[in-house]
C-alpha positions in Angstrom: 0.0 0.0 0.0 1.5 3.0 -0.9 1.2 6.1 1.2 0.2 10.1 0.2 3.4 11.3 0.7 4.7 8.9 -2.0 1.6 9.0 -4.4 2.3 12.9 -4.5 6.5 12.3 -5.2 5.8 10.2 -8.2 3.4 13.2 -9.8 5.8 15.7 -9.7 5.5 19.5 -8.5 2.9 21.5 -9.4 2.5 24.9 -10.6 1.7 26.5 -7.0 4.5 25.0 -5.7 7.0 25.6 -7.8 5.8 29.3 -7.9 5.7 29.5 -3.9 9.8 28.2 -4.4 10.4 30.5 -6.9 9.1 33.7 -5.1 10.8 32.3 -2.0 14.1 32.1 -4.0 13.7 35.5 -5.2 13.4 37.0 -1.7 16.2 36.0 -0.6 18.1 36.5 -3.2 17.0 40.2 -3.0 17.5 40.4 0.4 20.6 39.4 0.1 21.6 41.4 -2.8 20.1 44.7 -1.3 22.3 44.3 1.8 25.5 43.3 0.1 25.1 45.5 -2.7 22.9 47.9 -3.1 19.1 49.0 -1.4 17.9 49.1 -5.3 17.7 44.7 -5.3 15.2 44.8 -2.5 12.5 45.8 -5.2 13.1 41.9 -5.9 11.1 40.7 -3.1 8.7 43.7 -3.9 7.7 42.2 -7.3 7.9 38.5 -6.1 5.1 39.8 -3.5 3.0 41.7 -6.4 3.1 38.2 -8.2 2.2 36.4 -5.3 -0.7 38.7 -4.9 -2.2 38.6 -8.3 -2.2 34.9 -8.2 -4.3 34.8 -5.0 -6.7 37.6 -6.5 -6.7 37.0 -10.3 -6.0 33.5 -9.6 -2.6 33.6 -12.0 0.0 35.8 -12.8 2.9 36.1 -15.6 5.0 33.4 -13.6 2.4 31.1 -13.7 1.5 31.7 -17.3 5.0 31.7 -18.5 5.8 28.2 -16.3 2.6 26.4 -17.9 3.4 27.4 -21.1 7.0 26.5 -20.9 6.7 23.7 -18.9 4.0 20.7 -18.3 3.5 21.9 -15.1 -0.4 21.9 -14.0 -2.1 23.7 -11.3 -3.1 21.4 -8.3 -6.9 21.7 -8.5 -6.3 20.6 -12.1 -8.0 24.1 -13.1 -6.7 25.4 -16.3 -6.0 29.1 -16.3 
């Protein structure tokens, strides 16, 4: 019998969480670039929030368009945006 946890290994990420990894990513990358560098790079974590944003309100943004397009990634609820 095979648990959840490995049922849900086997499919692969999906879109959401590859975005949430992304964004995360991207944060602290510009966290880290704004204090090492310059306060300009902490716009990085700015946009990464915008695009977090519109996907919880519009229910996609140009991350998630560009990654299902690219990629065979598919949104968990199995909606198509």
């Amino acid at each position: 019998m095979t648990s959840s946890c490995e049922t849900e290994r086997s499919r692969g990420w999906y879109l959401e969480r590859v975005l949430f990894a992304m964004a995360g990513t991207v944060s602290l990358v510009g966290g880290l670039l704004a204090l090492l560098f310059s306060p300009w790079f902490a716009l990085l974590p700015v946009l990464a929030g915008v695009n977090q944003w519109l996907f919880v309100v519009v229910g996609a943004c140009p991350a998630s368009y560009l990654l299902s397009r690219v990629t065979s990634l598919k949104p968990a609820a199995g909606v198509n945006r």
